[in-house]
MARZANU-444396 format. One record per residue (C-alpha): x, y, z; residue number from 1. Coordinates in Angstrom, 1 decimal. Layout:
+--------+--------+--------+------+
|      x |      y |      z | lomi |
+--------+--------+--------+------+
|      X |      Y |      Z |  NUM |
...
+--------+--------+--------+------+
//
This chain:
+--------+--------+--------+------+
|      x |      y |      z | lomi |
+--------+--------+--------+------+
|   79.1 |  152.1 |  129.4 |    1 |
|   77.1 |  152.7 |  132.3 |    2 |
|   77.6 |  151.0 |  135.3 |    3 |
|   74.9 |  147.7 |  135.6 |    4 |
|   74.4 |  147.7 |  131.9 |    5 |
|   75.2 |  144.3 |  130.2 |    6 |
|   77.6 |  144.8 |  126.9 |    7 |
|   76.8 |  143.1 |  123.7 |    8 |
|   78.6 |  140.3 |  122.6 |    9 |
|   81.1 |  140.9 |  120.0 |   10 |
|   80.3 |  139.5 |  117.2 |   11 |
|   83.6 |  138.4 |  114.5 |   12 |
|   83.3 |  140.6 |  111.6 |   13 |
|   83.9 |  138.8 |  108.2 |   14 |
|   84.1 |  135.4 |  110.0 |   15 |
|   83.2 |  132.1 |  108.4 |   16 |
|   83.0 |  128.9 |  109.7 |   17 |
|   84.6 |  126.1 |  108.4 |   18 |
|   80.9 |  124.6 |  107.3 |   19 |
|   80.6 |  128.2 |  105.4 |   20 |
|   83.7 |  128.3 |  103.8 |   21 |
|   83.0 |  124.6 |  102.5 |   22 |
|   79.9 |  125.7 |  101.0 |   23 |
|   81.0 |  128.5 |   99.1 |   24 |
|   83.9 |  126.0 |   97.8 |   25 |
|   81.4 |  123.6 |   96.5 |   26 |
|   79.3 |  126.3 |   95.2 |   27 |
|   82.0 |  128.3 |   93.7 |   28 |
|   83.2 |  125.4 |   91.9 |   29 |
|   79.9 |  123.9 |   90.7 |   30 |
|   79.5 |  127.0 |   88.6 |   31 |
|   82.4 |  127.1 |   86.8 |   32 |
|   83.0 |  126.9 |   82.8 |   33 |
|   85.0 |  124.3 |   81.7 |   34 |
|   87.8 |  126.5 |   80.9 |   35 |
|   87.6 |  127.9 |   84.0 |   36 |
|   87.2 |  124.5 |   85.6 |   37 |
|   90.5 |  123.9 |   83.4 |   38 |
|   92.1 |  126.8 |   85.7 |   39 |
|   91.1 |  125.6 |   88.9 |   40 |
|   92.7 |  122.1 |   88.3 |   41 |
|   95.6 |  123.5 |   87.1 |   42 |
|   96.1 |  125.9 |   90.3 |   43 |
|   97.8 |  122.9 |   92.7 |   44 |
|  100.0 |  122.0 |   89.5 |   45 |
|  101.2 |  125.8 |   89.7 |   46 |
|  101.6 |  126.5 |   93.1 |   47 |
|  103.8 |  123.0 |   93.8 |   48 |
|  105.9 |  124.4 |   90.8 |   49 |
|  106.1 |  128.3 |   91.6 |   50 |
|  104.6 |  129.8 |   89.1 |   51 |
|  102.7 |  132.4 |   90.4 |   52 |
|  101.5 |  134.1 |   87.2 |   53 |
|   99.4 |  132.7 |   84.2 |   54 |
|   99.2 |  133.6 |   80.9 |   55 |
|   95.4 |  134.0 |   79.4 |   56 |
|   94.5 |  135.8 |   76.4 |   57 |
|   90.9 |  137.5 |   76.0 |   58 |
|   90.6 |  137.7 |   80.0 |   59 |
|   87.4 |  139.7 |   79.5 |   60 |
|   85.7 |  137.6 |   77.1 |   61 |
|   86.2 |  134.2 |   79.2 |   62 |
|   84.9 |  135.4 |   82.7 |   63 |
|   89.1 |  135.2 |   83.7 |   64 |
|   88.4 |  138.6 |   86.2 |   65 |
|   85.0 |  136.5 |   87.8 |   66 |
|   87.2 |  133.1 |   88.0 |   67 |
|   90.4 |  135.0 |   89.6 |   68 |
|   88.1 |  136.8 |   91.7 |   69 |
|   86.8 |  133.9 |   93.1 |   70 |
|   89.9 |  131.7 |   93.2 |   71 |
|   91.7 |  134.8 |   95.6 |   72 |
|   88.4 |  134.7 |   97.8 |   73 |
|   89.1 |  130.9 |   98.9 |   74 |
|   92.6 |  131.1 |   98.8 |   75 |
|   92.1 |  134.1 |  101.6 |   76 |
|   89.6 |  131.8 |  103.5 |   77 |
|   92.1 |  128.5 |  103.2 |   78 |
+--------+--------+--------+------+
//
């Protein structure tokens, strides 16, 4: 940098603020199927219990890789 130039601020890459990260909860779960809906209740049961895997038959037919997209994106932002 030369000298008596002002640097940019740095902005956070991939940062969201608590407000953000709220949203996208609401919105994520306002969208949901009922199965899936059925899934996301059920995800507190399983993680006070251990059980890290779940058993779902016709995954592709039932939006499961949409849903367990979504479920990893706001565990990662909890």
């Amino acid at each position: 940098m030369a000298a008596g130039k002002k640097g940019r601020a740095k902005k956070l890459k991939n940062h969201f603020t608590p407000e953000q990260i709220a949203a996208l909860r609401e919105k994520i779960i306002s969208r949901l199927e009922w199965h899936q809906r059925g899934w996301f209740d059920s995800l507190t049961l399983c993680r006070e219990a251990g059980i890290r895997n779940r058993m779902i038959l016709k995954s592709r037919q039932i939006g499961a890789t949409w849903y367990f997209a979504q479920e990893a994106l706001l565990m990662a932002l909890a």
